[in-house]
N, C-alpha and C positions, 0 to 999 in steps of 0.2 A: 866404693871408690877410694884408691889413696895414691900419693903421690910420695915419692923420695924425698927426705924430709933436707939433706941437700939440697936438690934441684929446684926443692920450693925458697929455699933461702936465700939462693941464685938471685931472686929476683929480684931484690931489693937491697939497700948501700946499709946496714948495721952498723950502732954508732961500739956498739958492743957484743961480741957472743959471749955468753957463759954456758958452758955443757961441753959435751961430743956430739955434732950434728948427726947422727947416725937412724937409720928407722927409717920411719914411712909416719904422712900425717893424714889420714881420715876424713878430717873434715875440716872446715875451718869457718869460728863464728863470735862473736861480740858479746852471745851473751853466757855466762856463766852457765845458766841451767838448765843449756843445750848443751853441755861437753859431756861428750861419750870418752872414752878411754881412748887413746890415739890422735884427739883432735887437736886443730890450733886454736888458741885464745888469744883474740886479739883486746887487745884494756884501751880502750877509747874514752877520753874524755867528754861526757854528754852536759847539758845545760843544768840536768838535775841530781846526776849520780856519775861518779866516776870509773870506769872500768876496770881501774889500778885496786880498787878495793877489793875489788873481787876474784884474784889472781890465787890466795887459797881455795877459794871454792871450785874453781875451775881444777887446780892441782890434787885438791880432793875427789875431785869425776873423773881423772885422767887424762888429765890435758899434757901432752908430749912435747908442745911447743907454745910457751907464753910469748905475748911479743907486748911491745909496753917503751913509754918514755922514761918512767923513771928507773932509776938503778933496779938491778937486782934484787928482790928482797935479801936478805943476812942470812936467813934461814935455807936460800934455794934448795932442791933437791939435785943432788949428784947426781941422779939418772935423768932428768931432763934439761930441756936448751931454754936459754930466756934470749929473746934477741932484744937487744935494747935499738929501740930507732929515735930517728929525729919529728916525726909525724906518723903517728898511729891511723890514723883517720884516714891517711894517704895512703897506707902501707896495706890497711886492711882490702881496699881495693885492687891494690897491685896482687898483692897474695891470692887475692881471689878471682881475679884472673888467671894465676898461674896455675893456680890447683884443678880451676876447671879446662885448663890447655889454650888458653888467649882464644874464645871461640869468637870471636868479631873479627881475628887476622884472617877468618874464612867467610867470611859473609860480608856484605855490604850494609852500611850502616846509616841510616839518617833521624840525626835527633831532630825531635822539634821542642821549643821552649816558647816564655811566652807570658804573660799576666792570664788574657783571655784566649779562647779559643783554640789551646793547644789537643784538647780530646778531639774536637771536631775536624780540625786542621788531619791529625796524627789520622783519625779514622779515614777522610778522604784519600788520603796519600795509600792508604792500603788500599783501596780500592779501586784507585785508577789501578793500581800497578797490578794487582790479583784480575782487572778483569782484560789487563794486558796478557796472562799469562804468567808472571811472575809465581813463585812460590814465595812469601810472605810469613814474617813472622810481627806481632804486634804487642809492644807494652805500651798502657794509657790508665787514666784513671779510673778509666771504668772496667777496662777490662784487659784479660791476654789472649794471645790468638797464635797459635803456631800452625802456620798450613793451615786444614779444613778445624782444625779443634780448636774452640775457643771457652773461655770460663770467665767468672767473672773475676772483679779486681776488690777483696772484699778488706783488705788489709789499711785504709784510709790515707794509704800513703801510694802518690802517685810514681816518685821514684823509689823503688824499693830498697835494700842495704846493699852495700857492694856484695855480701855474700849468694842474697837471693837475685840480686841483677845477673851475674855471673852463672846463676844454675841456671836459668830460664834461659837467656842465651846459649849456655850449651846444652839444652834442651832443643832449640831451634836450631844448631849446627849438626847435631844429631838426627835432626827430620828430615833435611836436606832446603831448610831456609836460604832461600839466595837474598832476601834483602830483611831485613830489620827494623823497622819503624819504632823508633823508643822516646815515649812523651819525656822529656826531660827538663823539672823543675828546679829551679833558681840554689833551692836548698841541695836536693840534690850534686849540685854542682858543688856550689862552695864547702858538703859537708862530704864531699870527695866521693859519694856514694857510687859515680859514673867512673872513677877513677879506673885506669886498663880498658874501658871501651875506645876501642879504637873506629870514631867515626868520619862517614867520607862525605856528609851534606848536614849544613844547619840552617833549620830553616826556625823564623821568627816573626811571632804575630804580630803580640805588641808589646810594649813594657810601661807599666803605668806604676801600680803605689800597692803591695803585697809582702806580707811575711818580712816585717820589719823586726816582729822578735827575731828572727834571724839573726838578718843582717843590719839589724839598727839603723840604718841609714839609707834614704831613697839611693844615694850614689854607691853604696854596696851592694845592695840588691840588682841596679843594672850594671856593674861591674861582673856581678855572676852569672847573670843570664849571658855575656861575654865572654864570659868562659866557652861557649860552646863553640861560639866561631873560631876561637882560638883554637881548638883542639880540633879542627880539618887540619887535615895537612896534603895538601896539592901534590907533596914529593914523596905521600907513599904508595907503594904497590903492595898488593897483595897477592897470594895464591887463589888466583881465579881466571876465568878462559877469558872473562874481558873486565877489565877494569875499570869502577865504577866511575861515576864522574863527581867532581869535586866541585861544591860550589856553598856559597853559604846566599839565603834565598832571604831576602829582606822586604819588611815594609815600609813603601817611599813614604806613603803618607803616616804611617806614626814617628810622634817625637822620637825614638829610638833609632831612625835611618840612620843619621849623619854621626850619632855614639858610637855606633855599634862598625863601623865601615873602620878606623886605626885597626880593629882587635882581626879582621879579616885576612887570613894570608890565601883563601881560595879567591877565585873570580867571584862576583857578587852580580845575582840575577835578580832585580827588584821587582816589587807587585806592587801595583794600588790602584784605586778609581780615580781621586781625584788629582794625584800628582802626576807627572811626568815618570812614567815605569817600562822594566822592558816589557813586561806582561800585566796590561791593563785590560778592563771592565768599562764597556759605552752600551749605552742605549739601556739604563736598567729598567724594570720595571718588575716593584715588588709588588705582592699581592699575599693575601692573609693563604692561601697554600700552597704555595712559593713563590720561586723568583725567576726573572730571565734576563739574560744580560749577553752582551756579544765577549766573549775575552778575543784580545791581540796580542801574537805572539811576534817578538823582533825578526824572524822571517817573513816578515809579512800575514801569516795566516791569520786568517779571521772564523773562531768557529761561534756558532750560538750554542751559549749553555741553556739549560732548564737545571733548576734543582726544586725538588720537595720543601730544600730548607728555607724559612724565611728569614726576610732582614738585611739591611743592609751589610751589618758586622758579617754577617756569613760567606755574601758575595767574597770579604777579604779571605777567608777561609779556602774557600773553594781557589782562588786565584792563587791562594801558596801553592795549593796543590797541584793546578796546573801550571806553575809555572815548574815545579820535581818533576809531571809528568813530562815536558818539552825538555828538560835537561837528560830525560832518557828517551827520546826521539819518538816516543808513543805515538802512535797514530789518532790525528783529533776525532775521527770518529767514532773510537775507543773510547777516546775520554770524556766523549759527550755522551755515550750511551752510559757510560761509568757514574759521572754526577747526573744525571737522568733518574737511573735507579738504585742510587746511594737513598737508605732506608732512616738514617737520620742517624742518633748517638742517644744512649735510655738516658733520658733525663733531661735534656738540651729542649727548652723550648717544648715540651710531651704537653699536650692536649690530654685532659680525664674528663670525659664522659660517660656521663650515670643517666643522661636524660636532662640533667636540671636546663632552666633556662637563661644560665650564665655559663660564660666560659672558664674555667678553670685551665691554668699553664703550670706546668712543674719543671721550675729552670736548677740551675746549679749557681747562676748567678751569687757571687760571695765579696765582691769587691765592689767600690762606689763607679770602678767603669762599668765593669761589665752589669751591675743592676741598673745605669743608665742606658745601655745598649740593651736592655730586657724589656725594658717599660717604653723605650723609644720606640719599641718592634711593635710593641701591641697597643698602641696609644693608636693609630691610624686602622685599625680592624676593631676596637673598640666603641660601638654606638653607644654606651654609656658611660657610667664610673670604670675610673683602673684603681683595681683595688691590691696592695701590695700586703703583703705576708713576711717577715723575712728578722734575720739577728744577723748576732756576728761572733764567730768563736770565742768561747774563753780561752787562754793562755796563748793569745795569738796577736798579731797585729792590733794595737787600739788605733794606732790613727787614723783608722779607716773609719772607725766608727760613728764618729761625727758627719764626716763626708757621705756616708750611706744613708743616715737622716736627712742629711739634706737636699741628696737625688730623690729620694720618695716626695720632701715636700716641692721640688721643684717640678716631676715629672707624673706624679700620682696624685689622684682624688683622696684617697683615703690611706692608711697604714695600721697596719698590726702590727705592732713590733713585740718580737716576742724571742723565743730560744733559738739557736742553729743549734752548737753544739757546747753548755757551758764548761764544761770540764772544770777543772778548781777553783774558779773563779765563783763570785757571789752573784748569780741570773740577774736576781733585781741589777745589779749594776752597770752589770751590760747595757736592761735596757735604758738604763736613764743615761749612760754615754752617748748610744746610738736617739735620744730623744733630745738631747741636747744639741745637737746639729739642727733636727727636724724645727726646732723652738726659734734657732736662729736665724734660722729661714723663711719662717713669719709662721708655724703654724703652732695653735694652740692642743694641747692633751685633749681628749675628750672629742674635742671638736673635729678637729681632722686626724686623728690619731689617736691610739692606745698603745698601752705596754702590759702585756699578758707574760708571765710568766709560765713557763709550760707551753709546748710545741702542740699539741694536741686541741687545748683549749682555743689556744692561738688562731688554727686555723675553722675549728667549728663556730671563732666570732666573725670572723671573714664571709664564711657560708652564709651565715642566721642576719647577715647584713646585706649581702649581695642582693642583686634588686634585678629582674629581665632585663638580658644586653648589656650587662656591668662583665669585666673580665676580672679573674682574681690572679693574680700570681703568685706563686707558692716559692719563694726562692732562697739558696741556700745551700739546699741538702739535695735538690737532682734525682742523683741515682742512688746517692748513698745508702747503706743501710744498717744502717746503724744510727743511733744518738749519745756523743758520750755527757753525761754527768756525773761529775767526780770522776773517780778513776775510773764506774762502770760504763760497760759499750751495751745501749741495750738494743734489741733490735729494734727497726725503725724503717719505714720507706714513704715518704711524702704520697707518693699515688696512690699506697695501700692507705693511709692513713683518710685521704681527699676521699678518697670511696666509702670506706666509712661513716665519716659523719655527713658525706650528701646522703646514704640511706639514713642515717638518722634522720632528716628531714625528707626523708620518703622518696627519693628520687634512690633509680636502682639500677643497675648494670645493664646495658644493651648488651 
């Protein structure tokens, strides 16, 4: 693939050109030691390393086109272009847009963002709409989905860089994707990586307390989840037989309604159980294998849902999704046979069973809401102890880390506190942040809690304690697969791991 090295330049306002734009560019990517001969090098400034540094290296593998905020280097080469711009970060999404031919100006688009339940959320939405008919394409974090072929999402990062957003997109404009479902996180946004997606619905679960190394501040962080409502735009059309509808899908009952409603220039179709919404949830009734509830939609219609999934938090899930499906006039008996046989999302809430006489749950729970809405799910199907499992990333948010101690001592029997994912940071320390919440919430070490170093050990203390009708929750890592410490990524799957050491203790695979 290459584009006119012109026509790619088109795209974006240069505070500077140095060279002759002339040629074709190949490829276009961030990091140095993917440039082939022909590519673009975009030099982004990152939290740990700067892009700008690496603007030889990349002119040593061939790069045709550097793009960059600071000047020119002194030495530049006469055969190549340096475009000097105002925002790299921004530029590299635009560029990669253009390189892959703006594939979202042909498909319809709907992000969804979110603290909690944006996989689950993102997964429904394809689903109603796939069993409307629709041709669908899906990014989330667990996984991709183009049409019938889907793979998994093993890169740890749910929004991926403006380079690889833009292929996978024009991978789905090239299948003949009529709609686009793209999980779209906070970071994400603010670190431009959505930049040149052009989307026509934002829908939003909730916004609570995440990825503050980010954006340092709770009011930055939902300022960028903001971002997404901002970027509908009601006044555009596209090249397509009907034109999608525009609306940005909120929830009434979390704190973020009434934030998020300035940043909105589409119509706003609201959901919730307990507030006043267009598309509400009566008569619920949850049950340890699912749930059922009536949704009403502002037409009047009233259909019963069933879903597999449990919990309260999920009802809200399901109700974003129908409220996207009513904005495309889906037929509700479509969409109850849809969330009827919605098969769940790997790792949300997963049941492992080897035989033993405890239940075991493998959630993704990583923040102090959503491990509250985890342990709040299975505290009422629980006849005995609720036994938690769980850490909290290194090089990530600490603030949480206190606050997740003290939802375990506020809502759990017992705790392991132990590894998610430490990466450079020193393990022991983590747990003693995440212990220090737990302490200040009345509970002593030993006593009602431990701190185990090592993910493994962690969960075989969990096991070797569990006691008949005690439930363990495994939370954290979900689907992921992987574990990084230090810089390595070593393989890893929570439900591989739980099966494991329950055959250690003799219980074995049905």
């Amino acid at each position: 693939m290459a584009i006119e090295l012109a026509g790619l330049l088109a795209a974006v306002t240069p505070i500077e050109v140095v060279g002759v734009p002339a040629g074709s560019v190949s490829a276009i990517t961030y990091n140095s030691g993917e440039v082939a001969p022909g590519a673009c090098f975009v030099a982004v400034r990152g939290r740990k390393s700067d892009g700008h540094a690496y603007i030889a290296d990349a002119l040593q593998r061939g790069a045709t086109l550097i793009v960059g905020e600071d000047p020119a280097p002194a030495d530049f080469p006469v055969d190549r272009v340096y475009l000097r711009v105002a925002d790299s970060r921004r530029d590299l999404g635009t560029l990669s847009a253009a390189f892959y031919g703006h594939p979202t100006q042909h498909m319809e688009v709907i992000g969804v963002t979110g603290t909690d339940g944006k996989t689950t959320t993102t997964n429904l939405i394809d689903a109603l709409l796939s069993a409307a008919g629709k041709r669908t394409g899906l990014m989330s974090t667990v996984d991709f989905k183009i049409g019938e072929r889907r793979w998994p999402n093993n890169s740890r990062f749910t929004t991926l860089e403006a380079p690889e957003v833009q292929e996978v997109l024009a991978q789905m404009r090239a299948a003949g994707v009529e709609t686009a479902i793209v999980e779209t996180t906070s970071s994400g946004l603010a670190l431009r990586r959505v930049e040149g997606v052009q989307y026509d619905m934002a829908v939003v679960t909730n916004i609570t307390s995440e990825h503050l190394e980010v954006h340092g501040t709770l009011e930055n962080y939902r300022r960028a989840k903001a971002m997404l409502c901002e970027a509908v735009d009601p006044t555009r059309t596209k090249p397509l037989s009907s034109q999608p509808p525009h609306a940005c899908v909120l929830n009434a009952d979390d704190s973020s309604f009434e934030y998020l409603q300035p940043f909105c220039n589409a119509p706003i179709l609201s959901y919730g159980i307990e507030s006043a919404a267009d598309v509400r949830a009566e008569d619920l009734v949850l049950e340890p294998t699912g749930t059922q509830f009536r949704a009403c939609f502002p037409d009047g219609t009233r259909l019963a849902v069933r879903t597999p999934l449990v919990a309260r938090f999920n009802v809200s899930n399901c109700l974003a999704a129908l409220a996207v499906g009513y904005l495309h006039g889906l037929a509700p008996d479509a969409m109850a046979g849809a969330m009827e046989h919605f098969s769940g999302v790997s790792g949300r809430m997963e049941r492992v069973d080897a035989g033993q006489p405890f239940i075991v749950v493998v959630d993704y729970a990583h923040t102090a809401d959503s491990l509250a809405k985890a342990l709040g799910a299975l505290r009422p199907v629980t006849a005995g102890r609720l036994i938690v499992v769980f850490g909290s990333a290194g090089d990530r948010d600490r603030v949480k880390r206190p606050e997740m101690g003290a939802v375990a001592a506020q809502m759990a029997d017992f705790a392991v506190i132990t590894d998610e994912d430490p990466r450079e940071e020193d393990a022991a320390s983590i747990l003693r942040e995440i212990a220090a919440g737990a302490e200040k919430a009345g509970w002593k070490e030993g006593q009602q809690f431990v701190c185990i170093v090592g993910r493994r050990d962690g969960i075989a203390a969990a096991f070797r304690r569990a006691q008949p009708d005690d439930t363990v929750l495994l939370a954290g890592k979900g689907h992921e697969q992987s574990i990084i410490i230090g810089r390595v990524k070593t393989p890893w799957d929570d439900r591989t791991v739980a099966r494991e050491e329950l055959a250690v203790l003799g219980y074995g695979a049905r």
